[in-house]
C-alpha positions in Angstrom: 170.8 -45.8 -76.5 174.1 -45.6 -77.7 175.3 -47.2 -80.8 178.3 -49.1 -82.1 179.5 -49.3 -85.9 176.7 -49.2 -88.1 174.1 -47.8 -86.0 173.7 -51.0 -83.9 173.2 -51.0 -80.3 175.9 -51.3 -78.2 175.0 -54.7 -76.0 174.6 -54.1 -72.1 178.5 -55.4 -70.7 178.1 -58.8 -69.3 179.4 -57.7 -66.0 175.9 -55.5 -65.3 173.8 -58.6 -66.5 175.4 -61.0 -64.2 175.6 -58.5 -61.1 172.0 -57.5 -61.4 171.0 -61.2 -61.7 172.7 -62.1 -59.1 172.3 -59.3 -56.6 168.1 -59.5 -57.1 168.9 -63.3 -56.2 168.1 -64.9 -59.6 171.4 -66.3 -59.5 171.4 -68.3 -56.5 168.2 -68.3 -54.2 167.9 -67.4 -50.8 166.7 -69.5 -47.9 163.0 -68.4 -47.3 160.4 -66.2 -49.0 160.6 -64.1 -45.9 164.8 -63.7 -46.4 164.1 -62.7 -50.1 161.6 -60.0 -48.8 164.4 -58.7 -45.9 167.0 -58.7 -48.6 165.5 -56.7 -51.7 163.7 -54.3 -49.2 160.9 -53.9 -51.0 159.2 -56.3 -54.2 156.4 -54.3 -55.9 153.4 -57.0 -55.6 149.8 -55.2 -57.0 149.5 -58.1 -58.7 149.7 -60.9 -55.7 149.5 -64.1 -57.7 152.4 -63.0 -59.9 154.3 -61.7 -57.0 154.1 -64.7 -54.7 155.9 -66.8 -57.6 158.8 -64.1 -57.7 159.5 -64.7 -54.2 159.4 -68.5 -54.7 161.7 -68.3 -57.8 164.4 -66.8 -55.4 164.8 -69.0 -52.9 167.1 -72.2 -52.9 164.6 -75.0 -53.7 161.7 -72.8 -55.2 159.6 -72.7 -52.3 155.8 -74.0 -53.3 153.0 -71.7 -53.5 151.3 -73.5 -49.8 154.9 -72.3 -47.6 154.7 -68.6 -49.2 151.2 -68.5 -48.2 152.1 -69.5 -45.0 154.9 -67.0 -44.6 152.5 -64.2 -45.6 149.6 -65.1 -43.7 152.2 -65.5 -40.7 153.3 -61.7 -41.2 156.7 -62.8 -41.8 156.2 -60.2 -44.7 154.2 -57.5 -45.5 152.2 -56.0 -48.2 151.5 -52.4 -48.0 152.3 -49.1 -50.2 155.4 -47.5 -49.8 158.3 -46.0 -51.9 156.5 -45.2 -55.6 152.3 -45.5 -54.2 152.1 -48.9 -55.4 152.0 -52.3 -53.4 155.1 -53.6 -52.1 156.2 -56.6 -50.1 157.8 -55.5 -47.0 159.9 -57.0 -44.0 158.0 -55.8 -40.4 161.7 -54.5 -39.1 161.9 -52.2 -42.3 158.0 -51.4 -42.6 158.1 -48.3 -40.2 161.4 -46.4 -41.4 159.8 -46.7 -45.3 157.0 -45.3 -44.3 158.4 -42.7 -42.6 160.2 -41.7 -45.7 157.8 -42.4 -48.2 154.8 -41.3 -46.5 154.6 -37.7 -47.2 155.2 -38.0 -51.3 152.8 -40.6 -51.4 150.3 -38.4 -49.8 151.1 -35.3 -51.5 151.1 -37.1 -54.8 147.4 -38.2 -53.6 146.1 -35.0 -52.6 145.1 -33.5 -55.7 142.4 -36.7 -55.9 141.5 -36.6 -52.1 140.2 -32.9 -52.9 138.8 -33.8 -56.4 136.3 -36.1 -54.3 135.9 -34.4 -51.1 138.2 -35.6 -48.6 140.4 -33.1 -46.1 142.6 -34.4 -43.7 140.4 -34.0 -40.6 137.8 -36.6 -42.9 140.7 -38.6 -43.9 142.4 -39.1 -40.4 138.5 -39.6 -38.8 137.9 -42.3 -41.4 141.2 -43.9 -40.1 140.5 -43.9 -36.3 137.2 -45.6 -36.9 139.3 -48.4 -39.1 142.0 -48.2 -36.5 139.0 -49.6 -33.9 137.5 -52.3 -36.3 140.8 -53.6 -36.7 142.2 -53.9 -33.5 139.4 -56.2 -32.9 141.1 -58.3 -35.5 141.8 -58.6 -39.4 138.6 -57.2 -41.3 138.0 -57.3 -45.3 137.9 -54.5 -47.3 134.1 -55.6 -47.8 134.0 -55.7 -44.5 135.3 -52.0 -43.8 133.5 -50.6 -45.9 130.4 -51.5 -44.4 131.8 -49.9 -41.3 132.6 -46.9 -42.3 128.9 -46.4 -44.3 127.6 -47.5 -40.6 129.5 -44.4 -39.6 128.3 -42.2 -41.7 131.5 -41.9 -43.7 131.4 -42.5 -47.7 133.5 -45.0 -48.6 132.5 -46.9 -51.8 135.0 -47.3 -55.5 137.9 -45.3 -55.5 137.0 -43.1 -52.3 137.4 -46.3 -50.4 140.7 -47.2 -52.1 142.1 -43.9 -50.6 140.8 -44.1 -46.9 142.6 -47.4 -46.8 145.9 -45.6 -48.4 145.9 -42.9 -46.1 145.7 -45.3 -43.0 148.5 -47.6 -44.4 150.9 -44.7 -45.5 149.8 -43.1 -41.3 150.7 -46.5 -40.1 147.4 -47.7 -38.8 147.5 -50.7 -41.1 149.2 -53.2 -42.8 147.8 -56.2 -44.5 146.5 -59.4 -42.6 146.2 -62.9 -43.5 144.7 -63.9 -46.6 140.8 -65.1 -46.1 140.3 -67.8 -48.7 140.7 -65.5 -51.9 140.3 -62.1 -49.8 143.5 -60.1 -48.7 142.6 -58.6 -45.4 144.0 -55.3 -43.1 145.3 -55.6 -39.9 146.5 -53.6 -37.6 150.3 -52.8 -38.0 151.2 -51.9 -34.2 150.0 -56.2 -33.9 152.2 -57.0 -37.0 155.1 -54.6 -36.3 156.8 -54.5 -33.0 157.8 -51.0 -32.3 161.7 -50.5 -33.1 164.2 -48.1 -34.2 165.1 -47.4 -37.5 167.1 -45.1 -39.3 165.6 -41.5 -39.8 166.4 -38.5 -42.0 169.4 -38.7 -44.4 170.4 -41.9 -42.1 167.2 -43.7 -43.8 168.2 -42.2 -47.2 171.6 -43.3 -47.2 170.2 -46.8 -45.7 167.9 -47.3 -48.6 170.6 -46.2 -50.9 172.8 -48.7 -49.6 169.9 -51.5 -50.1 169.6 -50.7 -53.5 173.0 -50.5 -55.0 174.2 -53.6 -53.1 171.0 -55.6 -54.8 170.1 -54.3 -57.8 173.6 -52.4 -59.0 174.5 -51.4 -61.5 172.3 -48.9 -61.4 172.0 -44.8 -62.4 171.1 -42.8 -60.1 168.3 -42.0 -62.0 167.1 -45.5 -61.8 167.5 -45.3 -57.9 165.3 -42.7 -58.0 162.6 -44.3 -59.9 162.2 -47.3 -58.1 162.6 -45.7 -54.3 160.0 -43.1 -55.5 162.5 -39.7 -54.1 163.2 -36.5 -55.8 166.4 -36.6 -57.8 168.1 -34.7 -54.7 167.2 -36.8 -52.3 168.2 -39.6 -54.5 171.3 -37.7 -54.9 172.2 -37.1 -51.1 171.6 -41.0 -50.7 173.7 -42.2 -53.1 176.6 -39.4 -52.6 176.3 -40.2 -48.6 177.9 -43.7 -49.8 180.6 -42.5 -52.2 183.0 -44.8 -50.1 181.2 -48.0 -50.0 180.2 -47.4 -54.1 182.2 -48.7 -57.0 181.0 -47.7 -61.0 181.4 -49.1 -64.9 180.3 -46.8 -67.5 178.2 -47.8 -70.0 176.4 -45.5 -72.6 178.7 -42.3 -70.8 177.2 -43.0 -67.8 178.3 -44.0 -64.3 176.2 -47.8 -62.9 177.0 -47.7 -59.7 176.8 -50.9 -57.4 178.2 -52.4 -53.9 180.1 -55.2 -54.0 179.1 -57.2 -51.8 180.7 -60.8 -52.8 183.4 -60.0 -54.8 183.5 -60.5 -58.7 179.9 -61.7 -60.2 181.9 -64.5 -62.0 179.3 -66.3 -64.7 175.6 -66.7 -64.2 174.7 -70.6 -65.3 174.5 -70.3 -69.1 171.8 -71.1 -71.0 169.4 -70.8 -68.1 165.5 -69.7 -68.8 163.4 -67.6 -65.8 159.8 -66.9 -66.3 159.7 -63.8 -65.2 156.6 -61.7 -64.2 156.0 -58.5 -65.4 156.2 -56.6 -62.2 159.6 -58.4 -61.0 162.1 -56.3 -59.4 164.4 -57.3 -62.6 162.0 -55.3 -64.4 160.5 -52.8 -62.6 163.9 -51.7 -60.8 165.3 -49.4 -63.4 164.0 -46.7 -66.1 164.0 -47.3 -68.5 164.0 -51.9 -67.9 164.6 -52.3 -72.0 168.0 -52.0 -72.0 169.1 -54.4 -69.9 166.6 -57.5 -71.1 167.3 -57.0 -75.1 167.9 -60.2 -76.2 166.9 -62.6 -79.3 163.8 -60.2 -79.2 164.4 -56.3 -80.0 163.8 -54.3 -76.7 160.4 -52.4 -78.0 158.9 -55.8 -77.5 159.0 -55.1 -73.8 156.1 -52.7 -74.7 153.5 -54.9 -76.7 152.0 -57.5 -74.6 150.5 -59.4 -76.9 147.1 -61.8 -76.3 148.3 -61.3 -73.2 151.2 -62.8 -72.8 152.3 -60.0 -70.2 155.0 -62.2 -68.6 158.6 -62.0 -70.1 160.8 -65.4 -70.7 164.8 -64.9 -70.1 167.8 -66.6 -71.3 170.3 -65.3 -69.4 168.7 -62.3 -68.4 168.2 -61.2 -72.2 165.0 -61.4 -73.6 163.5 -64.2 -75.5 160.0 -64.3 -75.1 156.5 -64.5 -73.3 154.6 -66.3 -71.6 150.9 -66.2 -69.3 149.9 -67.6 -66.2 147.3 -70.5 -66.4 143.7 -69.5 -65.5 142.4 -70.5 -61.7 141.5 -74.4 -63.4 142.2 -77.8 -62.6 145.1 -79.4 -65.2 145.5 -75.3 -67.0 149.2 -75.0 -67.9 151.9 -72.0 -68.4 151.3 -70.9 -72.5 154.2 -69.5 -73.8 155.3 -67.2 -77.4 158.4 -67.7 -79.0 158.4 -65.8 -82.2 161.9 -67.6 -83.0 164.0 -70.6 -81.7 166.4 -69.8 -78.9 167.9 -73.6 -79.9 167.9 -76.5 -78.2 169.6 -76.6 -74.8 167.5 -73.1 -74.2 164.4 -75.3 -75.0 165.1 -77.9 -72.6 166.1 -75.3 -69.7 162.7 -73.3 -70.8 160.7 -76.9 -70.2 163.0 -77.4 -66.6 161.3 -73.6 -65.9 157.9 -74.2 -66.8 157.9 -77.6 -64.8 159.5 -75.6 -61.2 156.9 -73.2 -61.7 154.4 -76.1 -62.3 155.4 -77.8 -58.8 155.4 -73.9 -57.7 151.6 -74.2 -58.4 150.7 -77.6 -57.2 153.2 -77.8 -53.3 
């Protein structure tokens, strides 16, 4: 990091706090859980629970936890891997141009284990044709495909099981289904995704390019390249395929470039709390995150979890403390670590905060 007189760090410029805030929506909230989805792309969600409640924090009157549901189990979004081969939330219209162009890396960066326990491609795409027939039948349970293959003579048990469903998400066979009381099921994608065009080639990576600098700039280019999961070249042809659409600032010697897409980010409410999940795209969207969330608490704190307190509390987009979900219990509430005072009015917006994700919890 660079530093300032002293050997202090030199503070992110407001102007990249407030344009990040608002372009990931934290600033103003969209209409819908779906319309968050369509307009960040893609919101990494392994950890469902967590992820649900980013979505609802976005929208206008923090949708409750019953009308997310409802939008997933409706397929009005999608969770599937693409981009880095983790779980992402997905609009249907963008699902089949991101696979398309994250499909080979994610298999090639899953190869080395698919040999390690057996698996060649005419085993993998065998296993998916047989999931590709349960499925079309209807939603089934990973329980409940697992089963199927072992009636087929296929192995699919642990981790090998893990990466005959990957393979026939990332080939397009499936997507996920509605949720079955606490059981996320597959489905088939060509019943969940209409068949449409979408950009292809250096079209899809100046497209996704576009989506990321106009919502979560400024960025580096190494950042885009991080979070969309390409080679620094093919990060590179994205972003220099947009060189008229981009604008920059420079901060540690480094061109953050963004889109403007509504003109100057003027100022973020002040003294405004989030709790923010430790997957959320505010986080997860850049390499390294630190820099832009150090705040009342030094950035290495970002690293230690403590008791686990994994979720980070935000004052303005800086850092202030943590915080943990309530256990699955009736009357369990949101715990929270401050190791010092961020003063009053921050107090009161933290208790506003804790009581939206409260309703969150309990609509």
């Amino acid at each position: 990091m660079t530093r300032g007189a002293g050997g202090c760090p030199l503070p992110v410029p407001e102007g990249i706090v407030r344009r990040r805030l608002r372009g990931l929506l934290l600033a103003g909230g969209a209409p819908s859980p779906a319309a968050v989805v369509a307009q960040l792309t893609a919101v990494q969600a392994q950890d469902h629970r967590a992820a649900r409640w980013s979505l609802a924090q976005r929208t206008a009157t923090t949708a409750p936890a019953s009308e997310v549901d409802r939008a997933f189990d409706a397929g009005e979004f999608l969770r599937t891997h693409v981009l880095r081969p983790t779980w992402h939330y997905v609009a249907p219209r963008d699902l089949r141009w991101l696979l398309r162009l994250s499909a080979p890396r994610i298999e090639a960066a899953a190869a080395p284990r698919w040999r390690q326990l057996g698996l060649d491609r005419r085993s993998l795409d065998h296993a998916a044709e047989v999931i590709a027939e349960a499925v079309a039948e209807g939603p089934r349970t990973r329980p409940e495909l697992a089963a199927l293959l072992q009636r087929r003579a296929i192995a699919a048990s642990g981790e090998r099981l893990g990466l005959l469903l990957l393979h026939a998400e990332v080939s397009g066979v499936i997507c996920s289904g509605p949720m079955r009381g606490a059981q996320h099921t597959h489905a088939a994608l060509g019943q969940r995704v209409p068949p449409g065009p979408g950009p292809e080639g250096e079209e899809a990576l100046a497209e996704l390019a576009r989506r990321y600098f106009s919502s979560r700039g400024p960025a580096t280019l190494e950042d885009f390249a991080w979070w969309s999961g390409l080679p620094l070249r093919a990060a590179r042809a994205g972003l220099e395929a947009l060189r008229p659409e981009l604008q920059s600032v420079t901060w540690e010697e480094r061109p953050h470039w963004f889109i403007d897409r509504a003109g100057p980010p003027g100022r973020v409410p002040l003294g405004q709390v989030e709790l923010v999940q430790c997957y959320d795209e505010l986080v997860i969207s850049y390499r390294p995150p630190r820099a832009l969330l150090e705040g009342l608490l030094p950035a290495t704190d970002l690293l230690r979890p403590e008791a686990g307190f994994s979720h980070l509390l935000l004052l303005d987009g800086r850092l202030i403390g943590r915080w943990r979900m309530p256990p699955r219990q009736p009357g369990a509430g949101v715990e929270t670590l401050l190791p010092r005072s961020p003063g009053e009015e921050a107090l009161r917006s933290l208790e506003r905060a804790v009581a939206r994700f409260r309703r969150f919890l309990e609509g």
